[in-house]
C-alpha positions as CSV (number, residue, x, y, z in Angstrom):
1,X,-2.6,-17.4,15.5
2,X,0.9,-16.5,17.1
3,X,1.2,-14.8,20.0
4,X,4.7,-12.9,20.0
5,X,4.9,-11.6,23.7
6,X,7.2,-9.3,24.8
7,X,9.8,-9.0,22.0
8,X,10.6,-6.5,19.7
9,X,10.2,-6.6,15.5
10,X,12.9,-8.8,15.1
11,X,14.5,-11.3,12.2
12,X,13.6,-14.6,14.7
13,X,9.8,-12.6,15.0
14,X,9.6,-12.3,10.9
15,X,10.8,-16.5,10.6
16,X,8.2,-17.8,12.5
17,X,5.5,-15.4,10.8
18,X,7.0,-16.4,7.5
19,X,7.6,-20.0,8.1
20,X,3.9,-20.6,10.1
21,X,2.3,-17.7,7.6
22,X,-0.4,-16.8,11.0
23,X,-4.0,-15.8,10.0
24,X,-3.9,-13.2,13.9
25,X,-0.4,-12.0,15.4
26,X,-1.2,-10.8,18.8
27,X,1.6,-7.9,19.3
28,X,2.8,-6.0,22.4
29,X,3.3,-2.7,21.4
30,X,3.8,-0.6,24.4
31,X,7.4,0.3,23.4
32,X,8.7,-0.3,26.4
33,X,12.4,0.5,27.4
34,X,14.8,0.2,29.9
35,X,17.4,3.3,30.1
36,X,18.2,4.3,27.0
37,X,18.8,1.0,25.4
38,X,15.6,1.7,22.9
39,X,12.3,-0.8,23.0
40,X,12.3,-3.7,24.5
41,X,8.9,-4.4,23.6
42,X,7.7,-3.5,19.8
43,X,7.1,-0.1,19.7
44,X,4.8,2.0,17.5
45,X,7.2,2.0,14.1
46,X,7.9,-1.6,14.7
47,X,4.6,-2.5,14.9
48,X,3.4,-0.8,11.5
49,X,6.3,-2.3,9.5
50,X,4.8,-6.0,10.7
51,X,1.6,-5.0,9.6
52,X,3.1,-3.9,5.8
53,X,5.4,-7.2,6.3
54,X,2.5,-9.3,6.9
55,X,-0.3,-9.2,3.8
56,X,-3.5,-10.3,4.7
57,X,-2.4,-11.1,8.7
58,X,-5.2,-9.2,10.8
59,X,-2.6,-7.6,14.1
60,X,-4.0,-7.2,17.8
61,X,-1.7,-5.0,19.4
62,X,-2.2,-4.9,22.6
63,X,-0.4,-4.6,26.0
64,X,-0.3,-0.6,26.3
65,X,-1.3,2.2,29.1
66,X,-0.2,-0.8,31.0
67,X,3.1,-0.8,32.2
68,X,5.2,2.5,34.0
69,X,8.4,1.9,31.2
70,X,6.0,2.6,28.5
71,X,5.8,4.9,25.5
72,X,3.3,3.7,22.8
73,X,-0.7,4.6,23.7
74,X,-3.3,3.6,21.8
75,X,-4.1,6.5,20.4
76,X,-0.6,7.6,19.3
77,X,-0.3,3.8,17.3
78,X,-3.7,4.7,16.0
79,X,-2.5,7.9,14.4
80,X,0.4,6.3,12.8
81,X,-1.4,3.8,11.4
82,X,-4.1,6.4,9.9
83,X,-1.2,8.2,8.9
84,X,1.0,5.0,6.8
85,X,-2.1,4.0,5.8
86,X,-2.8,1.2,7.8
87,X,-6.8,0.0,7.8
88,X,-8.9,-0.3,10.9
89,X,-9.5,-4.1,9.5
90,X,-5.4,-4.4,9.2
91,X,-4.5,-3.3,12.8
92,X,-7.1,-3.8,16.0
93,X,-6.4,-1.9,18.9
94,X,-9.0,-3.1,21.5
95,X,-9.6,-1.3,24.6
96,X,-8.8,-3.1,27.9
97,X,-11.8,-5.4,28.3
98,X,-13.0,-5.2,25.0
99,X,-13.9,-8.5,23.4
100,X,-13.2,-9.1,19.4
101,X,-15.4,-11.7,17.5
């Protein structure tokens, strides 16, 4: 499992998942930004090119509706993922609370 926190899709993100080759990446992917600098925390795009960078990886996103600075809901990473056909097995998006076994 890796955990990658508050970061953005980035080449030191895409060494360790290809160096440690994760079964679960936990993602934030609010899309959070400061200004106009663009995300500071993987945003919705960012977050569907790991799962198509990732092969059989199972992603959590998780960290939105959470935070004042964000952009990315649930439901609009949902409908991009429908939409680059991403599966519902592929990408979790849990709801606050919401245990996954």
């Amino acid at each position: 499992m890796y955990w990658t926190g508050d970061t953005i899709y980035c080449d030191d993100v895409k060494k360790v998942i290809t160096i440690h080759k994760p079964d679960y990446i936990i993602t934030h992917s609010c899309g959070a930004t400061l200004d106009d600098s663009g995300p500071i925390i993987m945003d919705a795009e960012q977050t569907i090119e790991l799962c198509k960078d990732t092969g059989d990886a199972v992603i959590i996103a998780v960290h939105m509706e959470a935070l004042d600075h964000a952009t990315v809901t649930r439901n609009n990473l949902r409908n991009l993922a429908d939409k680059e056909s991403i599966s519902r097995e592929k990408l979790l998006i849990p709801e606050d609370g919401q245990t996954i076994g």
